[in-house]
C-alpha positions as protocol buffer text, in pm:
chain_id: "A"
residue {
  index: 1
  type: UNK
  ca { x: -5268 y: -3341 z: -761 }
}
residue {
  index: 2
  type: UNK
  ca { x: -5221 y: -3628 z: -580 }
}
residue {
  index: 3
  type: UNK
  ca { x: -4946 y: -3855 z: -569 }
}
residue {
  index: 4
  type: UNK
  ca { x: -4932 y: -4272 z: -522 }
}
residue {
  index: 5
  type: UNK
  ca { x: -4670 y: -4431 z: -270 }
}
residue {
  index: 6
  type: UNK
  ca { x: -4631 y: -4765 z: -274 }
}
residue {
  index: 7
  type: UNK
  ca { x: -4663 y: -4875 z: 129 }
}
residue {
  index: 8
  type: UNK
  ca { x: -4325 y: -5006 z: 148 }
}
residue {
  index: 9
  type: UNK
  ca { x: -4224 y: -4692 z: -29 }
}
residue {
  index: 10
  type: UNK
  ca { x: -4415 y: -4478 z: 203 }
}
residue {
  index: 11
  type: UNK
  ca { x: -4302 y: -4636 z: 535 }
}
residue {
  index: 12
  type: UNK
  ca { x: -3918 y: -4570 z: 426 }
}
residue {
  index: 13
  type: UNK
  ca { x: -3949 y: -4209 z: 303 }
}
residue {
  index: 14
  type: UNK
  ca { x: -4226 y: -4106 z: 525 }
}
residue {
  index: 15
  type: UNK
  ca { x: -4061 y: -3758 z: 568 }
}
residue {
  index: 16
  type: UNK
  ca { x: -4061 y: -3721 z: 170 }
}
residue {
  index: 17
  type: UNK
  ca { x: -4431 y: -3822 z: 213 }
}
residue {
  index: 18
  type: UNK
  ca { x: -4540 y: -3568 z: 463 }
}
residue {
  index: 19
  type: UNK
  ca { x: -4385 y: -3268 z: 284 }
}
residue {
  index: 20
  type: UNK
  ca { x: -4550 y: -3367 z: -49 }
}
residue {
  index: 21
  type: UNK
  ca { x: -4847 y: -3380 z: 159 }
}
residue {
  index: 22
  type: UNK
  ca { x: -4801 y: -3010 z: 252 }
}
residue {
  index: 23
  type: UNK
  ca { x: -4631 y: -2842 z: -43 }
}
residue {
  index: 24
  type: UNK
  ca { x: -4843 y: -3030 z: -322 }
}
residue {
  index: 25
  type: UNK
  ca { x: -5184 y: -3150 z: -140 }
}
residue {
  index: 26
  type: UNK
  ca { x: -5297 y: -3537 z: -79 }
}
residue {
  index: 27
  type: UNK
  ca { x: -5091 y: -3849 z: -115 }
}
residue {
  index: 28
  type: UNK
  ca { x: -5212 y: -4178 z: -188 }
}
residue {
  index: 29
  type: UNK
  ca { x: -5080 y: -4499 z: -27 }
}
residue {
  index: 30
  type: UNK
  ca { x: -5125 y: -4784 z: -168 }
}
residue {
  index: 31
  type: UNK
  ca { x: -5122 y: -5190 z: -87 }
}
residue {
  index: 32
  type: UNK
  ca { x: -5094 y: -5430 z: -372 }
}
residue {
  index: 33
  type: UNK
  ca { x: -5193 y: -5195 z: -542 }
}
residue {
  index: 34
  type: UNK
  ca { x: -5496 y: -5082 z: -449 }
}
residue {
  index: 35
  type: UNK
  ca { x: -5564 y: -4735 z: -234 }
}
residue {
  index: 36
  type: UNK
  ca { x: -5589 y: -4754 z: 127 }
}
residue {
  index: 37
  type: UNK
  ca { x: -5496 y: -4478 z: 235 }
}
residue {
  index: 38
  type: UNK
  ca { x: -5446 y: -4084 z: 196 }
}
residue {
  index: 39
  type: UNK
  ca { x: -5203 y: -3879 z: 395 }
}
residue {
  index: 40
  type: UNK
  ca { x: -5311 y: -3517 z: 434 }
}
residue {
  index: 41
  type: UNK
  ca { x: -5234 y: -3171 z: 599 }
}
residue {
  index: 42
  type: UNK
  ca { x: -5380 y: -3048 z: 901 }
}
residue {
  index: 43
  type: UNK
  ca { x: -5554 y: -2768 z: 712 }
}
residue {
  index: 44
  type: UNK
  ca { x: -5688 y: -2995 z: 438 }
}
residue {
  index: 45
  type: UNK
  ca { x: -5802 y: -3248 z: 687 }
}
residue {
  index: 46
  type: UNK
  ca { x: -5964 y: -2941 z: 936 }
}
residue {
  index: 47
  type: UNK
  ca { x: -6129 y: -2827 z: 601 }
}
residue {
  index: 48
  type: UNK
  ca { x: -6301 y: -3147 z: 537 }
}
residue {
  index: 49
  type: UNK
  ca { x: -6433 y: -3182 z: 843 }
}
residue {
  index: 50
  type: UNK
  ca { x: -6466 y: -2891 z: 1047 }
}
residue {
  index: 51
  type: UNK
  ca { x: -6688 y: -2680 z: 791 }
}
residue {
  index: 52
  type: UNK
  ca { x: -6985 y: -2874 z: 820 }
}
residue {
  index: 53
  type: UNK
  ca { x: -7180 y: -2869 z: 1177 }
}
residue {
  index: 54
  type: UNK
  ca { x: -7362 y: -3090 z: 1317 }
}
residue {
  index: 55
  type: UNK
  ca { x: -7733 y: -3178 z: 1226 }
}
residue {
  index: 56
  type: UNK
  ca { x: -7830 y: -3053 z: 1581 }
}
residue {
  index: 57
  type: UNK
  ca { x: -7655 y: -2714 z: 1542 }
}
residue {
  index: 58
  type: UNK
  ca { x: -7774 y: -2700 z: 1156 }
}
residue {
  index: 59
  type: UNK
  ca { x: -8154 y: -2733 z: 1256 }
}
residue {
  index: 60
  type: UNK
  ca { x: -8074 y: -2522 z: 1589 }
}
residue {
  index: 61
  type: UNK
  ca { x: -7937 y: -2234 z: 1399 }
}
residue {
  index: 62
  type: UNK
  ca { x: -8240 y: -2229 z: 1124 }
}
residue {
  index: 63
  type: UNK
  ca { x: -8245 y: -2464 z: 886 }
}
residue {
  index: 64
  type: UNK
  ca { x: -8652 y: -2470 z: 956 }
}
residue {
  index: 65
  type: UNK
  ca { x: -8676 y: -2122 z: 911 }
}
residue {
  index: 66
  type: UNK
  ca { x: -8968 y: -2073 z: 684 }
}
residue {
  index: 67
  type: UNK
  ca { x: -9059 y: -2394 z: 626 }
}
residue {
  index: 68
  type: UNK
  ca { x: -9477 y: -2411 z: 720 }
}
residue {
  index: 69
  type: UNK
  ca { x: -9480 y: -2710 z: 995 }
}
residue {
  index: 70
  type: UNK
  ca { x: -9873 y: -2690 z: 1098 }
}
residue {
  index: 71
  type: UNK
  ca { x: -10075 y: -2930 z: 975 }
}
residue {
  index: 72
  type: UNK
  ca { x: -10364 y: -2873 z: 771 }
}
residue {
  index: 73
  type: UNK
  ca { x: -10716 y: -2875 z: 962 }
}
residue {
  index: 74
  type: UNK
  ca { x: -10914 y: -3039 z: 700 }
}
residue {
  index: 75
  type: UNK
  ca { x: -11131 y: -3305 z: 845 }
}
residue {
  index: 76
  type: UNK
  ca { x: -10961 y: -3668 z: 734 }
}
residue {
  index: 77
  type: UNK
  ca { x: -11229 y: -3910 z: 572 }
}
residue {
  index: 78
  type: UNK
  ca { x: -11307 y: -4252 z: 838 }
}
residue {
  index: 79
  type: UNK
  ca { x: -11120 y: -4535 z: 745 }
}
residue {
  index: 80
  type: UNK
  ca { x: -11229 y: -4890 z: 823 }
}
residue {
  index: 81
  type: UNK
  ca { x: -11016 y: -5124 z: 988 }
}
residue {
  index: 82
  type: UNK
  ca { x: -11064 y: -5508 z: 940 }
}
């Protein structure tokens, strides 16, 4: 559940902000409006971002594994070239 702040609201009762942020999850901030921002925990924030690795350790660790990479030996037809 997430709740909106106003930004003036927000920057006054920041405090009020941060411990919604922990006890209840994500809190939108918003500007005239419209959402600009989101103020999260550490562990929500470490949990968006720190579960995925990146490409270079994902194809490092496997991610090829099984896949058939050779290329087939079958003799490609001539083409002509203007």
């Amino acid at each position: 559940m997430s709740t909106s702040w106003q930004l003036q609201d927000a920057k006054n009762r920041f405090s009020q902000v941060v411990e919604e942020a922990l006890r209840d999850g994500p809190q939108t901030v918003t500007r005239r409006g419209e959402p600009v921002v989101v103020v999260v925990s550490v562990e929500t924030w470490e949990k968006m971002n720190g579960s995925r690795p990146s490409l270079k350790a994902y194809l490092r660790d496997g991610a090829l594994d099984g896949l058939d990479l050779d290329r087939d030996a079958t003799e490609r037809r001539p083409v002509d070239l203007p």
